[in-house]
Each structure stands twice: as structure tokens, then as C-alpha cells.
C-alpha positions as a Markdown table, in Angstrom:
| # | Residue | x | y | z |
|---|---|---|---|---|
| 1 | Unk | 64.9 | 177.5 | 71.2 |
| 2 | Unk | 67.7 | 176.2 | 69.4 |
| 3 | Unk | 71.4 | 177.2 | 70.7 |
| 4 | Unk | 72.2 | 180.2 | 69.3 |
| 5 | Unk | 76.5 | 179.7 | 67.9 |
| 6 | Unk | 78.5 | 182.7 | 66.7 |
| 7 | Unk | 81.8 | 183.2 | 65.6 |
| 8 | Unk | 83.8 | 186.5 | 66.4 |
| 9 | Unk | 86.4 | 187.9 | 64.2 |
| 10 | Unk | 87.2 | 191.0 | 67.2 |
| 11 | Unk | 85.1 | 194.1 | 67.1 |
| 12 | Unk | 87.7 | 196.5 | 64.8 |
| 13 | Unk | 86.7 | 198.0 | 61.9 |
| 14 | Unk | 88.3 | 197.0 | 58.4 |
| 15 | Unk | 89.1 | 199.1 | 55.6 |
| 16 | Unk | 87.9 | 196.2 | 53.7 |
| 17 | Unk | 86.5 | 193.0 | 54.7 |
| 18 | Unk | 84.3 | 190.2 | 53.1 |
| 19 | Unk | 82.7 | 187.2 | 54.9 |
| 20 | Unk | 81.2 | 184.2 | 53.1 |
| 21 | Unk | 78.8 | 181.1 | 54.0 |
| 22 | Unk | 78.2 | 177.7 | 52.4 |
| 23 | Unk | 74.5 | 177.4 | 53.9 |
| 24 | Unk | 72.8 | 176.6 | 57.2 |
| 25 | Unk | 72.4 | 172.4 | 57.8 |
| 26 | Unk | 73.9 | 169.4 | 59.4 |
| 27 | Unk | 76.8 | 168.5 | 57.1 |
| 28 | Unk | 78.3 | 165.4 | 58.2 |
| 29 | Unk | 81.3 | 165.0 | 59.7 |
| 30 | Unk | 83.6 | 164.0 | 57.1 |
| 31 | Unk | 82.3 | 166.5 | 54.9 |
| 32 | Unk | 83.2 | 169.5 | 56.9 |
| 33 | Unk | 86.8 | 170.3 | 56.1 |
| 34 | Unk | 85.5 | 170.4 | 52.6 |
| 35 | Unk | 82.7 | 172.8 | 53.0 |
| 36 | Unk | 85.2 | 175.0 | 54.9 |
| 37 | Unk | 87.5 | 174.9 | 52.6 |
| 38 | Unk | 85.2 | 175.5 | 49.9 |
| 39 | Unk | 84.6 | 178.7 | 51.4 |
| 40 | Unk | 88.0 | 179.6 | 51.9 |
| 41 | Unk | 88.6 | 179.6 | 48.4 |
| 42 | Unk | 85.9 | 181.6 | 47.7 |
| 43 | Unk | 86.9 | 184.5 | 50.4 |
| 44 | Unk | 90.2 | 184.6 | 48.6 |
| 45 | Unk | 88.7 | 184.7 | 45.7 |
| 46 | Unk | 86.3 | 187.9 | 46.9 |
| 47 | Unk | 89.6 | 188.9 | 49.0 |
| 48 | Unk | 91.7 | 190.1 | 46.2 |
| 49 | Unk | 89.4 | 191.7 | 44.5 |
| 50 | Unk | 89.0 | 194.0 | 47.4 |
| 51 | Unk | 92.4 | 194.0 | 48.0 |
| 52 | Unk | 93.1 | 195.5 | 44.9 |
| 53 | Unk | 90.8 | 198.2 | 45.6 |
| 54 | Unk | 88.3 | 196.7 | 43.8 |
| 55 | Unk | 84.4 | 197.2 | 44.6 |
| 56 | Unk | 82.3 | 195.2 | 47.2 |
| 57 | Unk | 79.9 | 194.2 | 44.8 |
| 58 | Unk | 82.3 | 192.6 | 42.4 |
| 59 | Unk | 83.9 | 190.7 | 45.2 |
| 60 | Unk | 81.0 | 189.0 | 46.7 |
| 61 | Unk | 79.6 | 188.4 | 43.6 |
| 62 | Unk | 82.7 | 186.6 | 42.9 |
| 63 | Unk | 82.8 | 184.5 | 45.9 |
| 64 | Unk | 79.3 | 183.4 | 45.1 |
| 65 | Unk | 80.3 | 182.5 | 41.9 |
| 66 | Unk | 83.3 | 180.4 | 43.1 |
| 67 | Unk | 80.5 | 178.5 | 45.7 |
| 68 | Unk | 78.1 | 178.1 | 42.5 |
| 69 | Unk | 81.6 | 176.7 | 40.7 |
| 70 | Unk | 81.7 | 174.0 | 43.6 |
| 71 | Unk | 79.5 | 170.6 | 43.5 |
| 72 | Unk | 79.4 | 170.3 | 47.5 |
| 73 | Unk | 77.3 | 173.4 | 48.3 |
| 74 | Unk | 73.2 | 173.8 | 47.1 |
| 75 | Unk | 73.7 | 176.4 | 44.5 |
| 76 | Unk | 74.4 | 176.2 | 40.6 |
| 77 | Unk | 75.9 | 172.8 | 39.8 |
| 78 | Unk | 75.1 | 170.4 | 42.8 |
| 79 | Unk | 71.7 | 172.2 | 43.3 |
| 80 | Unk | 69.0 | 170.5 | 45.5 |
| 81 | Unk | 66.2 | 169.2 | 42.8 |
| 82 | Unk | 62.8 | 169.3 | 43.2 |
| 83 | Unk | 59.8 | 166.7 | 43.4 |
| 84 | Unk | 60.1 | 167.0 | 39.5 |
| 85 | Unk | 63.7 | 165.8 | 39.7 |
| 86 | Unk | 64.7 | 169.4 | 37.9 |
| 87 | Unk | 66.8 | 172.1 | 39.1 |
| 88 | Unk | 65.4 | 175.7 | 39.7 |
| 89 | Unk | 67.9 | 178.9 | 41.1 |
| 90 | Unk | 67.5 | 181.6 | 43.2 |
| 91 | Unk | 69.4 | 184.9 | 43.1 |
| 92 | Unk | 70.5 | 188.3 | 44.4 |
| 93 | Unk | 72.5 | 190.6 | 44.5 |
| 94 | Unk | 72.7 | 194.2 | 45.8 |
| 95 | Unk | 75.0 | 197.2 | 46.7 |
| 96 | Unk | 74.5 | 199.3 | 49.2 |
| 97 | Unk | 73.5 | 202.3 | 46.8 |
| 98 | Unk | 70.2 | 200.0 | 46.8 |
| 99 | Unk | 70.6 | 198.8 | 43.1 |
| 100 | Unk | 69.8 | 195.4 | 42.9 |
| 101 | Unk | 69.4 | 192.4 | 40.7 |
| 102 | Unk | 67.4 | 188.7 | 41.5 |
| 103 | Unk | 66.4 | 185.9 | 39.5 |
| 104 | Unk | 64.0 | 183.5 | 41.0 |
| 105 | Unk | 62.6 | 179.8 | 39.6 |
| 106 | Unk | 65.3 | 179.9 | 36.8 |
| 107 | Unk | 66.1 | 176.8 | 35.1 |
| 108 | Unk | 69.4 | 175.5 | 34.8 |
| 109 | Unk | 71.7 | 178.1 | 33.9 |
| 110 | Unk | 75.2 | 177.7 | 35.6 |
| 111 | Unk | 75.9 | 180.5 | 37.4 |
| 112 | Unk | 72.7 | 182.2 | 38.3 |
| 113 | Unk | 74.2 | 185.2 | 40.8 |
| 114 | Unk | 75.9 | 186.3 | 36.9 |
| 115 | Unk | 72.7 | 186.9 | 35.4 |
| 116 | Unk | 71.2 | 188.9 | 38.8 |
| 117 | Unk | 74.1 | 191.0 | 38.4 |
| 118 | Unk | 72.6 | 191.4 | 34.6 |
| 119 | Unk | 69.4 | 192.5 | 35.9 |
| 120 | Unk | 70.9 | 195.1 | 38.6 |
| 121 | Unk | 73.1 | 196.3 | 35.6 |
| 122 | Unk | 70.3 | 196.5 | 33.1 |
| 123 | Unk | 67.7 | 198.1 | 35.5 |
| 124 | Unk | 64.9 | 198.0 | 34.2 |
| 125 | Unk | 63.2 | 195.9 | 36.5 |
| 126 | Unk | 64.9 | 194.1 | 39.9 |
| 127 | Unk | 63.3 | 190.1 | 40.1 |
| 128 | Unk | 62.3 | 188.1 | 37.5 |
| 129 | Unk | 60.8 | 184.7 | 37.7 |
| 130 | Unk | 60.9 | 181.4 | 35.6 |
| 131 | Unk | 59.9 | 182.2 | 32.3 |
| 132 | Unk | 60.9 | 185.4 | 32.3 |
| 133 | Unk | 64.2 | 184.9 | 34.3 |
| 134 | Unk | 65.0 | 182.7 | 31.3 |
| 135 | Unk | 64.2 | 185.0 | 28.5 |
| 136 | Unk | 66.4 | 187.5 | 30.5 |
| 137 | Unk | 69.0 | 185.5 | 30.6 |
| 138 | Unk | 69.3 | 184.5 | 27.5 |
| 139 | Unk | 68.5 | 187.6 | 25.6 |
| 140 | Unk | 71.9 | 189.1 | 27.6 |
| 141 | Unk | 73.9 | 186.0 | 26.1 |
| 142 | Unk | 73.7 | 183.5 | 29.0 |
| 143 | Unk | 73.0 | 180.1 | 27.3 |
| 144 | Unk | 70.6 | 177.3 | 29.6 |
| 145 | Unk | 72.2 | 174.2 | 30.0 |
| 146 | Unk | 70.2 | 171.2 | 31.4 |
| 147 | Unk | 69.5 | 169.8 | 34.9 |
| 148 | Unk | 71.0 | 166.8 | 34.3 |
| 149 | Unk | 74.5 | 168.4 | 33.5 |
| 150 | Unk | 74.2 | 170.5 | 36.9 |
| 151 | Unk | 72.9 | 167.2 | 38.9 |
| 152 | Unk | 75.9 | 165.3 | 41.2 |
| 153 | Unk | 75.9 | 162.4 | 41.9 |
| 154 | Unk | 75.0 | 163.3 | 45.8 |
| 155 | Unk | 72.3 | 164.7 | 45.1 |
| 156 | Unk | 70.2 | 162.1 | 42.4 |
| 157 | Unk | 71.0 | 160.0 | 44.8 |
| 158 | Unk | 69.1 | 162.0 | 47.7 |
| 159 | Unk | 66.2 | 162.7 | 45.4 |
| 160 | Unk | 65.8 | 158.6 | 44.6 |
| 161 | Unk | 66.0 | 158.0 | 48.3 |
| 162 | Unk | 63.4 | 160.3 | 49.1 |
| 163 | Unk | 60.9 | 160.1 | 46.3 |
| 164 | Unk | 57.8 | 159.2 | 48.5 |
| 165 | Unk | 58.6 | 159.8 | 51.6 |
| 166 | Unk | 58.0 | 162.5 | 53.9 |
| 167 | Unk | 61.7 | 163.2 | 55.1 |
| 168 | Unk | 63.3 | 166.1 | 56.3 |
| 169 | Unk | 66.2 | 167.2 | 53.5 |
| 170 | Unk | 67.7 | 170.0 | 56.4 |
| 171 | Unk | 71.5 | 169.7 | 55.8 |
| 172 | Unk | 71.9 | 168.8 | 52.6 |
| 173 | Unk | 74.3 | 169.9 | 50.5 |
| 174 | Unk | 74.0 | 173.0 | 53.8 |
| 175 | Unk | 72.1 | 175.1 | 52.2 |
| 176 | Unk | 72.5 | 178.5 | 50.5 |
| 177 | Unk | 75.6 | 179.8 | 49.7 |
| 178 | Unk | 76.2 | 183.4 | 50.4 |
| 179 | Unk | 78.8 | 186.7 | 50.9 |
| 180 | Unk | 78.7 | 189.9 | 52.1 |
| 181 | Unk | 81.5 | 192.6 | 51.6 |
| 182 | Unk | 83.1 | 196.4 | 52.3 |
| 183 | Unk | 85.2 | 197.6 | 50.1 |
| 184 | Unk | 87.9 | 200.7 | 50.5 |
| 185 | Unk | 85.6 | 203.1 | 49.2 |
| 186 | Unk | 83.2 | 202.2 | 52.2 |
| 187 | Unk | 80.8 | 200.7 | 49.9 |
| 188 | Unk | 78.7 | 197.7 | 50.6 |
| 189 | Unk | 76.9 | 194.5 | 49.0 |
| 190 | Unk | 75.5 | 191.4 | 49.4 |
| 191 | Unk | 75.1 | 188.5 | 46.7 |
| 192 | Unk | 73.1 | 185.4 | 47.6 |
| 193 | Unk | 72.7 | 181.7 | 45.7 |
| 194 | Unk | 70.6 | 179.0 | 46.3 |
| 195 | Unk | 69.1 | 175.8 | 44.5 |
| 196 | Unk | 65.9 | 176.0 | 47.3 |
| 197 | Unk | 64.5 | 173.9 | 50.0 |
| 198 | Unk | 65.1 | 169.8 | 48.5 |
| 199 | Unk | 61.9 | 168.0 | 47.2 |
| 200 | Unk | 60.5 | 171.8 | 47.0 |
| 201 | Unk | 57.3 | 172.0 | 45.1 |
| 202 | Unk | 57.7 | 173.1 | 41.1 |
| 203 | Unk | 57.7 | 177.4 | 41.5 |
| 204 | Unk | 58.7 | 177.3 | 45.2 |
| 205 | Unk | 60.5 | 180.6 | 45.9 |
| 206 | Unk | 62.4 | 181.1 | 49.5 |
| 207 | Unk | 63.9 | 183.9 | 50.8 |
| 208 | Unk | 67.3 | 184.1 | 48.9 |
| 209 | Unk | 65.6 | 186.4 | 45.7 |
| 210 | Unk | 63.5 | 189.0 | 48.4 |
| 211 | Unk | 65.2 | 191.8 | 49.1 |
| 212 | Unk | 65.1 | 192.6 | 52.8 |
| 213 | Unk | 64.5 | 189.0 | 53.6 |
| 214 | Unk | 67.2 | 187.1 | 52.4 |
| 215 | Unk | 69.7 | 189.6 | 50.7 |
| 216 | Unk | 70.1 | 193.1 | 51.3 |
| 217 | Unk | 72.5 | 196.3 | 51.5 |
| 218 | Unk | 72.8 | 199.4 | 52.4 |
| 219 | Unk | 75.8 | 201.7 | 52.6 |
| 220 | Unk | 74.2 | 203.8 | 55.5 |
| 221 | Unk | 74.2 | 200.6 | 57.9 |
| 222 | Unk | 75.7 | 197.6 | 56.4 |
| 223 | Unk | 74.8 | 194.3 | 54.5 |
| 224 | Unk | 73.7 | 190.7 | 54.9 |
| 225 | Unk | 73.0 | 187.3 | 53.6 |
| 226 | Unk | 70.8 | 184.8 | 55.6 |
| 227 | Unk | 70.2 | 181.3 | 54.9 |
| 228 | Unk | 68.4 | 178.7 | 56.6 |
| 229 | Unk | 64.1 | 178.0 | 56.8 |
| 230 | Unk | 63.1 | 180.5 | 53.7 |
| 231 | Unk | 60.1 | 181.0 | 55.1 |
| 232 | Unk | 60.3 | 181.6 | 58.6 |
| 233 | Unk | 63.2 | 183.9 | 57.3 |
| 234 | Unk | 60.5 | 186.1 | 54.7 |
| 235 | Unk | 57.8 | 186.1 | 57.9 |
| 236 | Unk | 60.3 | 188.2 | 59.8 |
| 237 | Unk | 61.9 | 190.4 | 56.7 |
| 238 | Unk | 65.3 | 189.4 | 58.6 |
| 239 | Unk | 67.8 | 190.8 | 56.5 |
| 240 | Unk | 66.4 | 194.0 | 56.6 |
| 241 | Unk | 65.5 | 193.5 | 60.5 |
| 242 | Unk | 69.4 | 193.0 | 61.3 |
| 243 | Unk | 70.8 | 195.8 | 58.7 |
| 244 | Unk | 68.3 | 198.1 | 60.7 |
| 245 | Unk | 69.8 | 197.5 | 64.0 |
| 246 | Unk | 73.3 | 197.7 | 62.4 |
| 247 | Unk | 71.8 | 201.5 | 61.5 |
| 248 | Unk | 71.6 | 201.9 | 65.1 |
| 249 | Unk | 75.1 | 201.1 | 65.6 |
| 250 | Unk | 74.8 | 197.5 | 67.4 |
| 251 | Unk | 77.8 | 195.5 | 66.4 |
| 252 | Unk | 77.0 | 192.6 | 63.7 |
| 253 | Unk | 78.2 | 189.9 | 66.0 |
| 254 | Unk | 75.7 | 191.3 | 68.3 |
| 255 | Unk | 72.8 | 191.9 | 65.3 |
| 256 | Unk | 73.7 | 188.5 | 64.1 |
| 257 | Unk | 73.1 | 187.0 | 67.5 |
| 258 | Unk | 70.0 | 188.9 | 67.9 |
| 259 | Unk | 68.6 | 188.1 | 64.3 |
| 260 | Unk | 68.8 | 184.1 | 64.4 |
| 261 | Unk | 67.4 | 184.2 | 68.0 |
| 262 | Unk | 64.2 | 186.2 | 66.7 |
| 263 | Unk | 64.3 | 183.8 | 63.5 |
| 264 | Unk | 63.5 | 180.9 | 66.1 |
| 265 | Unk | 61.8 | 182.8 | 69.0 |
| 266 | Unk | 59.4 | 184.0 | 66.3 |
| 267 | Unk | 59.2 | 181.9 | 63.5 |
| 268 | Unk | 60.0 | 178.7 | 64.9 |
| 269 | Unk | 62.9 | 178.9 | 62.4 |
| 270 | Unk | 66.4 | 177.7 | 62.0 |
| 271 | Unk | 68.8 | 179.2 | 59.7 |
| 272 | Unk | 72.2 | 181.6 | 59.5 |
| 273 | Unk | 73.1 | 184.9 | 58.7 |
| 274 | Unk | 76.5 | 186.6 | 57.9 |
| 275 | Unk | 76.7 | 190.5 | 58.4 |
| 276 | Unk | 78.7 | 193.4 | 57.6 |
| 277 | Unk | 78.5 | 196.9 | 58.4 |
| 278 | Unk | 79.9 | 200.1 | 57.3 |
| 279 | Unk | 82.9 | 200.3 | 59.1 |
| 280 | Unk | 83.9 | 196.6 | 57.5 |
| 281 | Unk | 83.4 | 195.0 | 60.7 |
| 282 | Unk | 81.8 | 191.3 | 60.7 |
| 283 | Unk | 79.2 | 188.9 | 62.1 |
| 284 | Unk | 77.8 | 185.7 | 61.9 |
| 285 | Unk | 75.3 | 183.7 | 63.6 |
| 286 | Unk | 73.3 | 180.1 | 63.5 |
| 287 | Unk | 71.6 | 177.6 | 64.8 |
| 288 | Unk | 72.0 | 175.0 | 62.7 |
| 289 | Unk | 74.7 | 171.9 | 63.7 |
| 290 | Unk | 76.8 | 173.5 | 61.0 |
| 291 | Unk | 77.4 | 176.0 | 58.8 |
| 292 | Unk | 80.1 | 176.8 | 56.9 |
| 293 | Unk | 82.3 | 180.0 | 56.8 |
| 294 | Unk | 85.2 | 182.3 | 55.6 |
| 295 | Unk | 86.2 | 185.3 | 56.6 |
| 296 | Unk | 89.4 | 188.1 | 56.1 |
| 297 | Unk | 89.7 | 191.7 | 56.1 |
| 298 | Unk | 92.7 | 194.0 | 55.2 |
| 299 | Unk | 94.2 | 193.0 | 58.4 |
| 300 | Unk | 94.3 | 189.5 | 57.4 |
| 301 | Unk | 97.0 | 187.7 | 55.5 |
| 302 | Unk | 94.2 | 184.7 | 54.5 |
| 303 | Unk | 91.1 | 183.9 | 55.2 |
| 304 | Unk | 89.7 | 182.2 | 58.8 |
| 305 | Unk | 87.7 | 179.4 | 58.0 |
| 306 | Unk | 85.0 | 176.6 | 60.0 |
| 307 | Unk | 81.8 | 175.1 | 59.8 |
């Protein structure tokens, strides 16, 4: 089994408190102090919202937004692209009310966590895909843009060198991009982003969009965001798995811990997985070379940061 790396934050609870990830991989070096900071930015971002009393949802939606914003992480512009050469997002978010909002298979639209929070506010439904996620979106004034405005450099490049061949994308880009947050009202939420597994087949759908195995939240317990092999993640309903144990009262580092360990034990999976519970205390787990973070609370003055 892959190491097993966590980060701890001390076990206090937080009248508020938000915690962000850039995605599961192998960045490279020279890269990492940009990832991290990336992430920074968007927990400041998320921060003040909370710090203004603000709600949970609104601030990790924001931080997603921010990591959708950047070109370094997989999600909105600088998306992984598929063996079509095209973009297709996944979405979610959810508060811990258990409203919810996904989008999966959407074409290019920028920033695909907006339009989830669409559907949760809409409610009519809770996941649409492709076609539909489109007519959604546009019908509530979102406008499509085009894969080739939301393609980088980076990552054409990638897709050229790999048309063909049978490589292994893991690190790219590193992966989803997610955040989960408390607010002072003791409300929770998670909000999740992702451009998918590189060189993924047309229609692929990982784990980012299914609530319970990529996203979920619940305000009796806590909320979390995972990231990593989408598939071994959906086998094992993970983000539902570690909020349960946080209903039992195990700290997230611990859950965290616990919760990428059964991802490989079980599934034979890598990944990550940031948690928060209802007493705004925090964890994170991986087993991937890197993955990037950010973290504060209402005892912070700014955010921690790695990868």
C-alpha cells in the first residue's frame, strides 16, 4: 500500500474554518510553490467570506471558483482534454442541509462549480449530464465558450505527446480541485471541480459529480472532497464512508487517514481527501507524491499552505 501522508492543523475546533486542495498527482518540483500558492489564494478567497459571517457554501464555492480561475490546476480553463482533444467538466456542490447541485460531461463553460450551484438553487433535479448540463446552463444565462479558449498550452502539449500511446497521465495538472468549509452558523459544504482523468474516453464520468463518492455534506457530521482514482473512489462511496465516521465522532485527521488507506487497501486506489466536521475542525490525507493544500480558520491570520 502506498504511504499514507497527512497534514495536521491541531485538533481544536474553529468557529469557522475552510480547507482547499488543488488535486491528488505528482506535480513536479518546480511547480509546487505555484500549486500551493494557487491554493492559498483561493482559501483567502473562501476565508473572508466566512470571516465576514458569510455562509460555508458561498465560501467553498468561491475557492473553487478561484482554482477554476487558475490555468495550473485540472478544472475550468487548463482542463485535462480527452482522446477527442475536447474539454468536458465535472461538478458539485452541497451544503450540509443535503441540497445539492452537479453537472457532469459539460462542455466548455468556464466556471462549471457556478452553474452546480444553479442546479442546487433551482432544485428541480440535482445532476445533469452533457446535453442536458448544457441546456441547463444556458437556459440560466451561462454562455459556452469553446475548448480551445479553455486549452493551455501545458496541456495541448500533453495531449500531442500522448496521442497513441498507452501512458499514464497521473499528476498532471494534479488533479481535481476542491474545498470544504464551516461557517459561524455551524453550517457545512463541500464544492468540487474537475476536468476528469487525461485521455479519458468521450462521456467518462469520475467521482467528483456523485454525491457520497466524491462530494458530500452534512451538517450532522461534517463534509468532504476527495480526489484522486475516480473509480476506485465511487467503488468505495468514500466521501460518504469518511463523513460517516466523522458522525461517530473520530477526528477528520484521523477519518482522513483512515479513508485514503481503505481507498488503496480496497480499491487499489490512490487519491486525497480534505475533511471538515461540525465543530470546524480539519483533515487531510493522501497518497499521492503531492497534493496541494490551504488551510485557515478563525484562529488564523492567513492561510497554511504545501503540496
Amino acid at each position: 500500500m502506498s504511504e499514507v501522508v497527512t497534514f495536521s492543523w491541531g485538533r481544536d475546533e474553529a468557529s469557522w474554518s475552510i480547507v482547499i486542495h488543488g488535486g491528488a498527482g505528482a506535480v513536479p518540483v518546480e511547480a509546487r510553490a505555484r500549486h500551493a500558492e494557487g491554493c492559498k489564494l483561493a482559501a483567502i478567497g473562501g476565508g473572508a467570506i466566512l470571516r465576514d459571517g458569510g455562509s460555508a457554501l458561498d465560501a467553498a464555492q468561491r475557492a473553487v471558483e478561484i482554482l477554476e480561475d487558475d490555468p495550473v490546476f485540472n478544472a475550468g480553463t487548463g482542463a485535462a482534454l480527452n482522446t477527442s482533444g475536447e474539454i468536458e467538466l465535472d461538478a458539485a456542490v452541497m451544503e450540509g442541509a443535503l441540497r445539492a447541485g452537479a453537472v457532469c460531461a459539460l462542455p466548455p463553460f468556464t466556471n462549471p462549480i457556478k452553474i452546480a450551484r444553479a442546479v442546487l438553487a433551482e432544485g428541480s433535479h440535482i445532476l445533469y449530464a452533457g446535453p442536458g448540463a448544457e441546456a441547463f446552463a444556458q437556459a440560466h444565462g451561462f454562455v459556452r465558450t469553446t475548448s480551445e479558449a479553455m486549452t493551455t498550452d501545458a496541456a495541448r502539449a500533453r495531449f500531442l505527446t500522448m496521442q497513441g500511446t498507452n501512458q499514464s497521465s497521473e499528476g498532471w495538472a494534479g488533479g481535481t480541485v476542491g474545498a470544504v468549509a464551516r461557517d459561524s452558523s455551524g453550517h457545512v459544504a463541500a464544492a468540487t471541480s474537475t476536468g476528469g482523468t487525461f485521455m479519458k474516453r468521450p462521456g467518462r464520468v469520475g467521482d467528483t459529480p456523485i454525491l457520497g463518492a466524491g462530494t458530500y455534506a452534512d451538517d450532522e457530521a461534517g463534509a468532504c472532497s476527495n480526489t484522486g482514482h475516480g473509480e476506485a473512489v465511487m467503488k468505495l462511496c468514500l466521501a460518504k464512508t469518511a463523513i460517516e465516521w466523522l458522525r461517530q465522532d473520530m477526528h477528520p485527521e484521523d477519518a482522513a487517514r483512515a479513508a485514503i488507506a481503505l481507498l488503496a487497501r480496497r480499491a487499489n486506489g490512490v487519491g486525497g481527501i480534505i475533511l471538515v466536521d461540525r465543530r470546524g475542525r480539519l483533515g487531510l490525507a493522501r497518497t499521492t507524491e503531492t497534493m496541494s493544500f490551504a488551510a485557515m480558520s478563525s484562529r488564523d491570520t492567513e492561510p497554511s499552505c504545501g503540496s
